[in-house]
N, C-alpha and C positions, 0 to 999 in steps of 0.2 A: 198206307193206313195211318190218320192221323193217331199221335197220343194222347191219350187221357188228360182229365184234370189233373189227375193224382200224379200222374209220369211226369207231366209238366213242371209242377210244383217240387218234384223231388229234383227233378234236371235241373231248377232254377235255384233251387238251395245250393248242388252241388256246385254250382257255378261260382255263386257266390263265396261259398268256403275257400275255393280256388283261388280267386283274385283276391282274400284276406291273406292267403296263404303264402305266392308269391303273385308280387304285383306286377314281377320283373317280366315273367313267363307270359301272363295276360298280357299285358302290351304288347310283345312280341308277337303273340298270337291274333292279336287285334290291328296290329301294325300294316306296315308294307306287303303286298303280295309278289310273286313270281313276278310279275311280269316288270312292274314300278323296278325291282332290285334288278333287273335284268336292262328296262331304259338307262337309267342309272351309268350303269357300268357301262353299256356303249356310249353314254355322255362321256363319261369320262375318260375313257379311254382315246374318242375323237380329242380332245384334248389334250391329252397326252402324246398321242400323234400329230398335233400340230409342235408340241417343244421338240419333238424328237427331228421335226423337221429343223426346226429354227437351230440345233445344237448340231445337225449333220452340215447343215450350211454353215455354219458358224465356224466348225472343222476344217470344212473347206476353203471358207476364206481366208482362216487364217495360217492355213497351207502345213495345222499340226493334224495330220490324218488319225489317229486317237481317238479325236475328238469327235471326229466324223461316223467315224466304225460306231460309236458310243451310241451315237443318234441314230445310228441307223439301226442297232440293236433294242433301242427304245422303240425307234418306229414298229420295227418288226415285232416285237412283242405286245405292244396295243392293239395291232392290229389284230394279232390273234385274239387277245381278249373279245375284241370286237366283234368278230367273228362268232366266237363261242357266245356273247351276250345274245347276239341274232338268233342265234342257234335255239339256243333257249326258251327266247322270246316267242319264237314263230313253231316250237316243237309240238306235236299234238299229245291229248293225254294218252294215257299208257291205262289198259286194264288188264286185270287177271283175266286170263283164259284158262279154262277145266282143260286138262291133255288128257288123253287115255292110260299114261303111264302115270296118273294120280298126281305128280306133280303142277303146279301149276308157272302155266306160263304169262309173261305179259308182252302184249300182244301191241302193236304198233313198230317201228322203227323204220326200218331201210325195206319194207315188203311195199309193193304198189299200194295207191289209196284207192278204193273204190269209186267210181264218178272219175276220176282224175286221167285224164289221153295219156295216153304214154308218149315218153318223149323222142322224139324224130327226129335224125341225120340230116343229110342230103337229100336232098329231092322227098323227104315226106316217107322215107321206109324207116324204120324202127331200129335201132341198133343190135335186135336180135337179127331180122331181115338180112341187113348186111353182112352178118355172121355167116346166116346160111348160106348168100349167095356167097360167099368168099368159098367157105365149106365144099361147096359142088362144084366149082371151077377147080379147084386143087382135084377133087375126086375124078374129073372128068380130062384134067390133063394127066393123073397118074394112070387113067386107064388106056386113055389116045397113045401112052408110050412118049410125049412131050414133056418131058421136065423144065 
């Protein structure tokens, strides 16, 4: 349902007092999104795994191991960055879901996406699949009397 003239007009006042009020907050608000602050950080953090390399080498060549561990704890910790930027970057949104126990939930995470195959092992069976057939061969040598 669109809004009124009158809603408008008061929305656009309110706006306005806002960005007189602090100018620091609009900008912010007007700024970079999710996704820009999340390229970002994986920029930079590739970067930073590229010095962590150049300082584990650098360790290395010059045979003070210190140096090396250093770089390789740099690597290691960009990478995570990196990782978590992805993370973020590619995360789907999140909405409230109504629960029966009044609380509300939000709904997305680690559950299957709807349209999306589930993902497959060996040969194309499901890693639930392999479950079960492991499952039933245990059950079927504990009954055979074969352990």
């Amino acid at each position: 349902m669109p809004l009124s003239e009158e809603e408008l007009r008061l929305l656009e006042q309110m706006e306005r007092a806002l960005s007189e009020e602090d100018p620091k907050f609009v900008s912010t608000l007007r700024g970079t999104s999710l996704r820009q602050v999340a390229r970002r950080r994986a920029i930079a953090s590739g970067a930073v795994f590229v010095v962590g390399v150049a300082v584990m080498m650098g360790g290395a060549v010059s045979s003070y191991w210190p140096v090396g561990v250093a770089g390789f704890v740099v690597m290691l910790a960009s990478a995570t960055v990196f990782m978590t930027a992805l993370r973020h970057r590619s995360a789907p949104e999140t909405a409230m879901v109504s629960h029966p126990s009044g609380l509300g939930v939000i709904s997305g995470g680690r559950a299957a996406k709807a349209g999306r195959p589930a993902r497959s092992g060996r040969g194309g069976r499901s890693s639930h699949g392999f479950m079960d057939t492991l499952r039933s061969r245990w059950r079927r040598r504990r009954e055979s009397g074969g352990y």
